[in-house]
C-alpha positions in Angstrom: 41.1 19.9 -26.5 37.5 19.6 -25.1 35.9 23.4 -24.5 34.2 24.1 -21.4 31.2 26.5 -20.4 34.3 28.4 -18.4 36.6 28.3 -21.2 33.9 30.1 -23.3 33.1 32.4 -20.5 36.7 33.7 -20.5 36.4 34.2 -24.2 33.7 36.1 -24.4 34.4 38.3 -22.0 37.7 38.8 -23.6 35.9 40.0 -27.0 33.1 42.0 -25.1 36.2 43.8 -22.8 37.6 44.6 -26.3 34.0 46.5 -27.8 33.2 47.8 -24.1 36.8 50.1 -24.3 35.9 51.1 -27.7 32.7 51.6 -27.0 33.8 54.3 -24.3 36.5 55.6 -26.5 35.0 56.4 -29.5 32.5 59.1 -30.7 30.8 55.7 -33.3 28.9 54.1 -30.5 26.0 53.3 -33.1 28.7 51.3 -35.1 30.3 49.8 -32.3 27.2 48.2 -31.2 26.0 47.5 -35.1 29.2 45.1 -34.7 28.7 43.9 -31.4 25.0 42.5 -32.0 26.4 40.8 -35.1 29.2 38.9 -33.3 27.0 38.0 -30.5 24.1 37.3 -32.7 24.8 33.6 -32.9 26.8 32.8 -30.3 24.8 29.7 -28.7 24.6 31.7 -25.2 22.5 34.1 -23.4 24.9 37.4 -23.1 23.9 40.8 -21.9 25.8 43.8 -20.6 24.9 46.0 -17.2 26.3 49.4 -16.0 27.2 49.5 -12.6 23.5 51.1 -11.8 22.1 48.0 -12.9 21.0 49.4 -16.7 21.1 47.3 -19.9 23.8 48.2 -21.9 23.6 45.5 -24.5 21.8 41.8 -24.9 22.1 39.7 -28.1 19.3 37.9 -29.5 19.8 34.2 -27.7 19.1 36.9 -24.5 15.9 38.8 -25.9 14.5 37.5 -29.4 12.1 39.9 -29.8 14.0 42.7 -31.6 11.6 45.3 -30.3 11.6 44.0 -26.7 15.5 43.8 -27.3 16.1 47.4 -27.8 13.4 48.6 -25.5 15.6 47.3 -22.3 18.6 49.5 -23.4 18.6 52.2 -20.3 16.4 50.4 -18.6 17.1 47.8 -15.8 15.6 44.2 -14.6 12.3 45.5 -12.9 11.4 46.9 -16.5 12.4 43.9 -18.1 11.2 41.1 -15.6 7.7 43.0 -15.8 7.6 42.7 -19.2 7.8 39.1 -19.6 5.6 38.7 -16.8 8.3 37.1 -14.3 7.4 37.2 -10.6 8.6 39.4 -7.9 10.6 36.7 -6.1 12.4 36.0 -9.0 13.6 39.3 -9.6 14.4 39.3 -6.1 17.1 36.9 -5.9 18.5 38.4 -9.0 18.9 41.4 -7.4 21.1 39.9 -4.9 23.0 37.9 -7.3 23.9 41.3 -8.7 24.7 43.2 -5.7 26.9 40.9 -4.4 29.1 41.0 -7.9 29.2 44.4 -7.1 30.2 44.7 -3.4 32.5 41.5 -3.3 33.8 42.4 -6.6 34.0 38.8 -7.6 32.5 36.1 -10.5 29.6 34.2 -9.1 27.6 31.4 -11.3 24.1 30.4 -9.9 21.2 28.8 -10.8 18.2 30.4 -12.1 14.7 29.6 -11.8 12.3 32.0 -13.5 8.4 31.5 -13.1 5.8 33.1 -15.2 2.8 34.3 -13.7 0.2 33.8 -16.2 1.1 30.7 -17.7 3.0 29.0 -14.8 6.3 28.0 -16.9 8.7 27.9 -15.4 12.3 28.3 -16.8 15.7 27.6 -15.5 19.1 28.8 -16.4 22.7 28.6 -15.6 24.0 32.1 -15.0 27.2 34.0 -14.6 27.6 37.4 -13.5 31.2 38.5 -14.1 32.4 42.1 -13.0 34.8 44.4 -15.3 36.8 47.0 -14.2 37.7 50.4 -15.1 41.2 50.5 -16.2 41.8 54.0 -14.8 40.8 53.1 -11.7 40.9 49.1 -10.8 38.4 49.0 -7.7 35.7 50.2 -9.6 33.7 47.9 -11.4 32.5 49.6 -14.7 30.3 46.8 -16.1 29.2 43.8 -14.9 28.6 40.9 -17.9 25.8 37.7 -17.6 26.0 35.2 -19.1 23.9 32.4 -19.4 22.4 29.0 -20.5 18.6 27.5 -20.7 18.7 24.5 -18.7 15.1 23.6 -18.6 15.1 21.1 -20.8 18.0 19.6 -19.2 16.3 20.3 -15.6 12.6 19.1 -16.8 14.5 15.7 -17.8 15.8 15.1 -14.8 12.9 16.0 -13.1 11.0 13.5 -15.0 13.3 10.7 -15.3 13.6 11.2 -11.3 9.9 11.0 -11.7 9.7 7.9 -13.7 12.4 6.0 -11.0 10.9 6.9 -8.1 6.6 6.6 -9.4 4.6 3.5 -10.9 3.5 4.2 -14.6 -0.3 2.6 -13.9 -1.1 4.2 -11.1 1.1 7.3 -10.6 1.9 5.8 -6.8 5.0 6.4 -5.8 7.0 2.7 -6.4 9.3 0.1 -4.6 12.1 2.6 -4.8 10.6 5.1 -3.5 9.1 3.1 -0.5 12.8 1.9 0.5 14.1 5.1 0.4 11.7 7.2 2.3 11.6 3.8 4.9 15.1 4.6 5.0 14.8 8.4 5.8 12.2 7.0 8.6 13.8 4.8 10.8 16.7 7.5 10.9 14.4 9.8 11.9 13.3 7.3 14.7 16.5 6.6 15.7 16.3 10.4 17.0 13.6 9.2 19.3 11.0 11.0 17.3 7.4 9.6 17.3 6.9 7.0 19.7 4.3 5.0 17.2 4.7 4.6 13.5 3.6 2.1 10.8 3.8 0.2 8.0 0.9 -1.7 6.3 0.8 -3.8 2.9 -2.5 -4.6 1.3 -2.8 -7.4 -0.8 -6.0 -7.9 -3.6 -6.7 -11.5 -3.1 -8.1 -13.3 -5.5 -6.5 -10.6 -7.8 -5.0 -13.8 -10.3 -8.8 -14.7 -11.4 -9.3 -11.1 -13.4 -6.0 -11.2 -14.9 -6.8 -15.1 -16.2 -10.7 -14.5 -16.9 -10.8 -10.9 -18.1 -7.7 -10.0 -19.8 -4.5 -7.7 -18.5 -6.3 -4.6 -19.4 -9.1 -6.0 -17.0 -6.4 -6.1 -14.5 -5.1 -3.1 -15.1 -7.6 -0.8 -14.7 -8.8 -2.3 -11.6 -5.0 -1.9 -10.2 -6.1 2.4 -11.0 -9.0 2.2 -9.4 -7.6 0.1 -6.2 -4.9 2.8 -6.2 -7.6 5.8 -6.4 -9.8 4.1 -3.7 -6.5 4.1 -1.5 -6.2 7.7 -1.7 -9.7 8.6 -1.4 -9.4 6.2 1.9 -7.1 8.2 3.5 -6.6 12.0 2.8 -3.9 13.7 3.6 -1.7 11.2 3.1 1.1 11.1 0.0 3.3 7.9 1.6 1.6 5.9 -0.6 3.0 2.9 -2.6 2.6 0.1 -5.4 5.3 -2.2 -4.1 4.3 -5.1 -6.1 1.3 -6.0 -8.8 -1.2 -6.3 -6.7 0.3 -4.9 -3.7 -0.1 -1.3 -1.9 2.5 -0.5 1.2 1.2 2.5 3.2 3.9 4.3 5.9 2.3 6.2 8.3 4.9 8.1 9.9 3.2 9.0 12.7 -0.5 7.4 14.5 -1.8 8.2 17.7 -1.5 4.9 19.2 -0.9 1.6 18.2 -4.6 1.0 17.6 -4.9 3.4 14.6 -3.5 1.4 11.9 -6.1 -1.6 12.5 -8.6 1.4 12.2 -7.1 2.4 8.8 -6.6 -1.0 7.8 -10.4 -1.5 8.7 -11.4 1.3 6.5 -9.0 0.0 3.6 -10.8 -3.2 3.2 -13.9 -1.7 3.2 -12.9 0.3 0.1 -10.8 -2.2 -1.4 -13.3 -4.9 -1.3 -16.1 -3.3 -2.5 -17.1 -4.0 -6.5 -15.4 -3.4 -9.0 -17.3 -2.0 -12.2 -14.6 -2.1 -15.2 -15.8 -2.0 -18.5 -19.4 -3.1 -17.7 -18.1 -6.0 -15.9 -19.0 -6.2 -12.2 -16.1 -7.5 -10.5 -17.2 -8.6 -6.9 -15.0 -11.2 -5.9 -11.9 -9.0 -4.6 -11.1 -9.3 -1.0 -8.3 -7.2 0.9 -5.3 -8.4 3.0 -3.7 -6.5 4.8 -0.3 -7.1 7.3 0.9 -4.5 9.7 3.9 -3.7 11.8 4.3 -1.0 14.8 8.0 0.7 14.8 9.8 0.6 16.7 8.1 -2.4 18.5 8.2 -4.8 15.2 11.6 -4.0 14.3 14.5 -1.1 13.9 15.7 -1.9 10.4 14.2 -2.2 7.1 14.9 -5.9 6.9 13.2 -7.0 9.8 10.6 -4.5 9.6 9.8 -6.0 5.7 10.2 -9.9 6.9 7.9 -9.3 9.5 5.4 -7.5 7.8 5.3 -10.6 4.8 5.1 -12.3 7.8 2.0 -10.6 9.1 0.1 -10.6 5.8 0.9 -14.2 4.7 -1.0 -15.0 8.3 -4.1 -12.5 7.3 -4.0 -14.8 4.3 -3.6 -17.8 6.0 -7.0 -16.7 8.3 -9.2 -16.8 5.4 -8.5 -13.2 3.4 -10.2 -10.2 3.8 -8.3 -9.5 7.1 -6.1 -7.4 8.6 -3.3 -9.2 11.1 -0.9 -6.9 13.2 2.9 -8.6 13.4 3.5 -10.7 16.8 6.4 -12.7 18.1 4.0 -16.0 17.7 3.8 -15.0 14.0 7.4 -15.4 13.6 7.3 -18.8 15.7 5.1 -20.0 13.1 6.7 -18.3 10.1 10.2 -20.7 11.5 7.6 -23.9 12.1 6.4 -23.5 8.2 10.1 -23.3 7.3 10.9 -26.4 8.8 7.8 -28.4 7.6 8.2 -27.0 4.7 12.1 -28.5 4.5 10.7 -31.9 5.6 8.3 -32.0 2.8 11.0 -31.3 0.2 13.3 -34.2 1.5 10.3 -36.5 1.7 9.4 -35.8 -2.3 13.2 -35.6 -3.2 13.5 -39.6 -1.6 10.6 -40.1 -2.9 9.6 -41.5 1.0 5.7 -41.6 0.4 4.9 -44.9 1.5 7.0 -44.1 5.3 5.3 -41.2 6.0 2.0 -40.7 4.1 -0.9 -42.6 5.1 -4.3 -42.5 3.2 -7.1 -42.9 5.8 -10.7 -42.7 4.2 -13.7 -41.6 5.6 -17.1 -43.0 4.8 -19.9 -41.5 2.6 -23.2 -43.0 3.2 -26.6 -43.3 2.4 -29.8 -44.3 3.9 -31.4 -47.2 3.2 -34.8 -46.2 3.1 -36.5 -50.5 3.2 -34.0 -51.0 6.1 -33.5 -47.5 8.0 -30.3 -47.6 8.3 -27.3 -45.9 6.1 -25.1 -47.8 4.1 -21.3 -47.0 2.8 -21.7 -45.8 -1.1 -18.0 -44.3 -1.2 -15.6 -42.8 0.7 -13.1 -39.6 0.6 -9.2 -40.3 0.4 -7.7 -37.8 2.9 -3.9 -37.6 3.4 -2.3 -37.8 6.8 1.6 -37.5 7.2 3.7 -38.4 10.3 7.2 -37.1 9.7 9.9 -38.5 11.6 11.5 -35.4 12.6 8.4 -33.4 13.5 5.6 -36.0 14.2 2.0 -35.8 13.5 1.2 -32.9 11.1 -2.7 -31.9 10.3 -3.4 -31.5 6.9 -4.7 -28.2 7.3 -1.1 -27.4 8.6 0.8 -29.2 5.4 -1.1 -29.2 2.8 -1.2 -25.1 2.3 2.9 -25.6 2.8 2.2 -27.9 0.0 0.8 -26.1 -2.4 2.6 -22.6 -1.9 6.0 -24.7 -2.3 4.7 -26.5 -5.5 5.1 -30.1 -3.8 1.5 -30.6 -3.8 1.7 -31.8 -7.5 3.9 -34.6 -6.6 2.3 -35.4 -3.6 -1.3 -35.5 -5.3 -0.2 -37.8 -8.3 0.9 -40.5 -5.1 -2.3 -39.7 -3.2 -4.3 -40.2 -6.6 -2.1 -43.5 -7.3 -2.3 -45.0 -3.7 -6.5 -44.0 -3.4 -6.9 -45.9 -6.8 -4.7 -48.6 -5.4 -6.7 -49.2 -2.3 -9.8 -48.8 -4.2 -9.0 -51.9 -6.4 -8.5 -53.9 -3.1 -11.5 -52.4 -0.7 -13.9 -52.7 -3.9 -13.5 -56.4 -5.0 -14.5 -57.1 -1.7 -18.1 -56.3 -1.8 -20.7 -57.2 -4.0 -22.2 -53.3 -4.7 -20.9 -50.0 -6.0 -18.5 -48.3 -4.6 -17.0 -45.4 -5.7 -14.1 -43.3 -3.7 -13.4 -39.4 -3.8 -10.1 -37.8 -4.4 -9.1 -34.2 -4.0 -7.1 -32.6 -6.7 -5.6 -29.5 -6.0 -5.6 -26.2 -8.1 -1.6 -26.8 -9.3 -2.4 -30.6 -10.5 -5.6 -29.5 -12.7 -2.8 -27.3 -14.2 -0.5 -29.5 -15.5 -0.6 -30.5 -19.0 -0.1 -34.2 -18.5 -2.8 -34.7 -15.8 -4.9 -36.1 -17.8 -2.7 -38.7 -19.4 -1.7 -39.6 -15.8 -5.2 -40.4 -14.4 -6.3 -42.4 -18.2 -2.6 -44.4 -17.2 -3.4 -44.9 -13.8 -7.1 -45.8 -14.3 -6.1 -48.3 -17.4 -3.2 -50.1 -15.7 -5.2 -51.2 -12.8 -8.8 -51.7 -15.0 -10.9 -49.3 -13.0 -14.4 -47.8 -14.1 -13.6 -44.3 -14.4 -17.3 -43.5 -13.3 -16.2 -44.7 -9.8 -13.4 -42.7 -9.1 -14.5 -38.7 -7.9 -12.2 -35.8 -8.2 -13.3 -33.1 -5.9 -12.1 -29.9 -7.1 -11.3 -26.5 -4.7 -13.0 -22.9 -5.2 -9.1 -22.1 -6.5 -9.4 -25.0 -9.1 -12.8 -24.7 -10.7 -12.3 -20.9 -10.7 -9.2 -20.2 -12.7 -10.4 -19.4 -16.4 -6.8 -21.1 -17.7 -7.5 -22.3 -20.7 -5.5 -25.4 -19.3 -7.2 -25.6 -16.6 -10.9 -25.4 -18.0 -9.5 -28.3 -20.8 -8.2 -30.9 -18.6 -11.7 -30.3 -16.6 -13.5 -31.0 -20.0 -10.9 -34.2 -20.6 -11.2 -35.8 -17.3 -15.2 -35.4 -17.6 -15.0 -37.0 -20.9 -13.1 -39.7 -19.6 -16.5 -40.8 -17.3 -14.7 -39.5 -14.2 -17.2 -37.7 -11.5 -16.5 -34.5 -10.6 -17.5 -32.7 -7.2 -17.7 -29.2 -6.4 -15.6 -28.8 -2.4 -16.7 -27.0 0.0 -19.6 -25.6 -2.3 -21.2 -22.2 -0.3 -18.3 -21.3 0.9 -16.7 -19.2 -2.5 -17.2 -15.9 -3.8 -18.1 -17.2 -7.5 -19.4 -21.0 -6.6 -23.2 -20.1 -8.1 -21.9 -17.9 -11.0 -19.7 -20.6 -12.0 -21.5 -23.9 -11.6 -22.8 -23.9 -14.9 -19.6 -23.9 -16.4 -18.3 -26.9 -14.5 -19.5 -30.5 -15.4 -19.8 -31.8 -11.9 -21.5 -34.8 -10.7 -21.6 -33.7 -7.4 -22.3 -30.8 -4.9 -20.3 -31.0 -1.0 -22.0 -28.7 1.1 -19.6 -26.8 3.2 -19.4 -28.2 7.1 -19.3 -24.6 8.3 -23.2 -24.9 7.1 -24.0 -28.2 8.5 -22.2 -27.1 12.0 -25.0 -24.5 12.8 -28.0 -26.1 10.9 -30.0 -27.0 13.9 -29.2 -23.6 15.6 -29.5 -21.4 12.9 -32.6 -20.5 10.3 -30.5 -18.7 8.1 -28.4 -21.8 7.7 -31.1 -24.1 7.7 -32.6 -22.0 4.5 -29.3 -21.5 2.7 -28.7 -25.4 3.2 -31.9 -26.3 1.9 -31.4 -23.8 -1.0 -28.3 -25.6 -1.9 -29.8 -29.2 -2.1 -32.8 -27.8 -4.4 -30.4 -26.2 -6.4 -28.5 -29.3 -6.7 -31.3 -31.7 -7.3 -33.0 -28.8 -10.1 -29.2 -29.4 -11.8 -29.0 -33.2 -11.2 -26.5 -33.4 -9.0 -25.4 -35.4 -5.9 -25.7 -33.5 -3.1 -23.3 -34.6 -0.1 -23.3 -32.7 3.1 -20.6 -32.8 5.3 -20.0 -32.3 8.2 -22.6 -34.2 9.9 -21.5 -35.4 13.4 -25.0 -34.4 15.1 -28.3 -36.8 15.1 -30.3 -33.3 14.8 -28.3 -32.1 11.9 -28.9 -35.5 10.1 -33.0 -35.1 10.6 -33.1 -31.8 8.9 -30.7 -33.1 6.2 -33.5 -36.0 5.6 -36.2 -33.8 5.7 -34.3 -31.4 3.0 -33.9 -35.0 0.9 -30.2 -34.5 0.7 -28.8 -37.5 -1.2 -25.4 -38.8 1.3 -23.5 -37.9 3.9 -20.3 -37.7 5.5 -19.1 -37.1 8.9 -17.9 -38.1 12.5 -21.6 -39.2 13.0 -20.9 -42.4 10.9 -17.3 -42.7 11.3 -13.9 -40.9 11.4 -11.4 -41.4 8.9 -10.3 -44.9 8.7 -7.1 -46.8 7.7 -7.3 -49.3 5.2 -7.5 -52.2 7.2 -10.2 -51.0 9.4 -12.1 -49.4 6.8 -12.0 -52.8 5.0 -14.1 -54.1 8.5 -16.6 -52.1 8.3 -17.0 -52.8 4.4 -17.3 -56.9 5.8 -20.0 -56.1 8.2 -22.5 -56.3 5.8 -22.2 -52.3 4.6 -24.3 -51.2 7.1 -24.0 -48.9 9.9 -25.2 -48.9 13.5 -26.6 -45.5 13.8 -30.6 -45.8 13.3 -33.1 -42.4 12.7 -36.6 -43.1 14.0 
């Protein structure tokens, strides 16, 4: 039979009903409570006895340990004793009442006890029971009232802390996913009641967050997760709704903004924070940006999941604009969130079949350059660049696809048949000219991963005889970056194998100077957001002609492009960059036509004076 805390209750009261009547009917008390102390001694329970005035008539040691403490209390009631131990006023208090109401209802009550102490701030807690005992010569009047109790603090403190520990993030000490469901929960019912008119959610997102986790080392990581966490706080005061929803991810509610304008303020003043260094460990960390999405309630939503779908919806396009952002949720957001679904579906099937040749098409564009005896420029190589034409949605830009690529890890697949086809056409478009040619491929970030991607390009480059020094990769900022140890192997392997390597888009990333050294490129491509405003701009003109001096000092090609203006291409001469590329020569061509222009003697019509 399983014993509960009421079972013993009854017991003991029993036993103590027992001494109590022969403690009032015998001329031994001394003895009486000799015994009494014994048999309560041990027992694993907090008992005492009060007269009806509130006076200690007995305690055991479980109650009082202190033996001198113990017998001091005898006559005296809890205002003595609570003193004492140093047990505030409020406390005492509410025990007061507890015990006033045994005596005027005349009835067992059980309650919980909390019992702070001033000078140290513990606090205790304690399941109690005040049970009344009545006279038997009269049975209305209660003669004694008993209290019994148990130390739940540990059992409280537990609870406490495992509630802790489910509802707060270990590393940071934000409060969690959980936590952020549940008190969005609480929210939108309290918005259902028509309170606030404006509220908010915001996620930030470290970009860029990968590289220190890859290059540094998880403790790297995680200390800069602390610090991002701290900065957070610091950036907004006063506010404790704030979360680690994911691993690099913070979600902010703000229950209440003046207008719907005030979260782009905060978000504003989160990326300044956010995106300033990072000093871990002596390491200056400057490369972290902040994205941030945000959604208005009601406006963006009434329930969690459309609130949450929109909002990944809002920072995947802060993303999408080049990082370091902040994008509020619109309607057009989910228009485009539903296009990139289905594009992103027509991609799949066209890998699955296998249905490259149908809808891909490789135009190239041509890189040139001049021929000083002759004054004109002449085609060195060109750049394979992917065009698709599906037949369910039409003509799709590459900046569209290719990002739907990548995030759905088709661009592997899709890069190995670009890489096949380019080398393909290369064989054909090369045998028909009598000088070097060489022809530019982009690899993205997910094929420099793979293990066998070196094995596929020494295949594909052996089966069809090419000179590996003609064919260029050209690598992204995302590519060159990652410290994998894969990655920074198959970079030394495809060197090795006599293959050129360019650096995209160079001037453009956080890291491109700090980590030239490290890559064994051939070749430098100048941004065209340089080139664009080089013959409006000084600063542009100075940070392009930087560039190609840096190049030349390292021995590398320098390519700009970009170039589609007669102006830009003078200052690009003067400079003594080495070829060029852009709408000023020629668009991208199809095969065929690019073939013509190869025939007409490699030359070009446009002439600099």
């Amino acid at each position: 039979m399983q014993i509960n805390r009421n079972m013993i209750t009854e017991i003991l009261t029993s036993i103590l009903k027992l001494f109590m009547d022969l403690f009032t009917s015998s001329n031994n008390e001394k003895l009486i409570k000799e015994n009494l102390f014994k048999i309560f001694k041990d027992v694993p329970m907090e008992v005492a006895v009060y007269d009806p005035l509130g006076s200690y008539i007995f305690a055991n040691e479980q109650y009082i340990p202190d033996r001198e403490l113990r017998e001091s209390i005898i006559g005296q009631s809890d205002v003595y004793f609570f003193k004492k131990i140093g047990i505030n006023k409020e406390a005492l208090k509410k025990r007061i009442t507890h015990f006033n109401k045994v005596l005027n209802e005349k009835k067992t009550i059980t309650f919980t006890e909390k019992l702070p102490f001033v000078e140290n701030s513990k606090i205790l807690y304690f399941k109690r029971t005040f049970k009344p005992v009545f006279s038997q010569k009269n049975p209305e009047k209660v003669e004694y009232i008993y209290s019994f109790g148990n130390n739940l603090s540990a059992t409280i403190l537990s609870q406490r802390e495992i509630k802790y520990l489910a509802n707060h993030d270990q590393l940071t000490s934000l409060k969690n996913r959980y936590a952020f469901y549940t008190y969005l929960d609480n929210h939108l019912d309290v918005l259902k009641h028509g309170h606030h008119p404006y509220s908010a959610i915001l996620t930030c997102d470290l970009d860029n967050f990968k590289m220190v986790n890859d290059s540094l080392g998880f403790h790297f990581g995680d200390m800069v997760l602390k610090e991002a966490a701290s900065r957070v706080k610091l950036s907004l005061p006063g506010v404790d709704t704030i979360f680690r929803i994911g691993g690099n991810e913070f979600g902010i509610i703000l229950s209440e903004v003046k207008d719907k304008y005030e979260p782009g303020r905060i978000a504003e003043k989160l990326i300044s924070y956010l995106s300033a260094p990072y000093m871990i460990f002596g390491q200056n960390i400057s490369y972290l940006t902040t994205s941030i999405g945000i959604v208005v309630m009601p406006r963006d939503g009434n329930d969690k999941e459309a609130l949450l779908k929109n909002l990944n919806t809002a920072i995947h396009y802060a993303k999408r604009k080049g990082k370091n952002n902040y994008q509020y949720f619109s309607l057009k957001m989910n228009e485009a969130a539903a296009n990139k679904t289905l594009i992103e579906r027509n991609l799949k099937t066209l890998v699955e079949k296998q249905d490259y040749e149908n809808q891909f098409k490789v135009v190239y564009q041509p890189i040139v350059a001049k021929n000083e005896s002759k004054n004109n420029y002449v085609i060195v190589g060109s750049e394979a660049l992917l065009r698709w034409h599906s037949p369910e949605l039409g003509w799709i830009s590459p900046d569209t696809f290719i990002p739907i690529a990548e995030e759905s890890n088709l661009i592997t697949n899709i890069g190995d048949w670009v890489f096949n086809k380019a080398c393909y056409d290369y064989k054909s478009f090369s045998n028909k000219v009598d000088h070097d040619l060489y022809v530019s491929i982009n690899l993205s970030a997910k094929q420099l991963k793979a293990s066998n991607i070196v094995r596929r390009i020494t295949n594909t480059l052996n089966y069809l005889h090419l000179d590996p020094s003609k064919i260029q990769l050209e690598l992204t900022e995302t590519s060159y970056l990652d410290d994998h140890s894969t990655v920074l192997n198959n970079i030394e392997k495809i060197s090795d194998l006599g293959v050129g390597l360019a650096i995209d888009d160079f001037g453009t990333g956080f890291a491109s100077l700090s980590y030239l050294h490290r890559i064994p490129a051939t070749a430098i491509k100048i941004d065209k957001s340089f080139i664009q405003y080089l013959n409006t701009s000084d600063y542009h003109k100075e940070l392009v002609k930087s560039i190609i001096i840096l190049g030349q000092n390292l021995k590398k090609d320098i390519i700009a492009e970009g170039v589609e203006q007669l102006e830009d291409l003078h200052v690009l001469n003067k400079y003594n960059c080495d070829k060029y590329q852009g709408y000023l020569f020629s668009k991208p061509l199809e095969l065929s036509k690019f073939e013509d222009i190869l025939q007409k003697d490699n030359l070009l019509t446009t002439v600099i004076e």
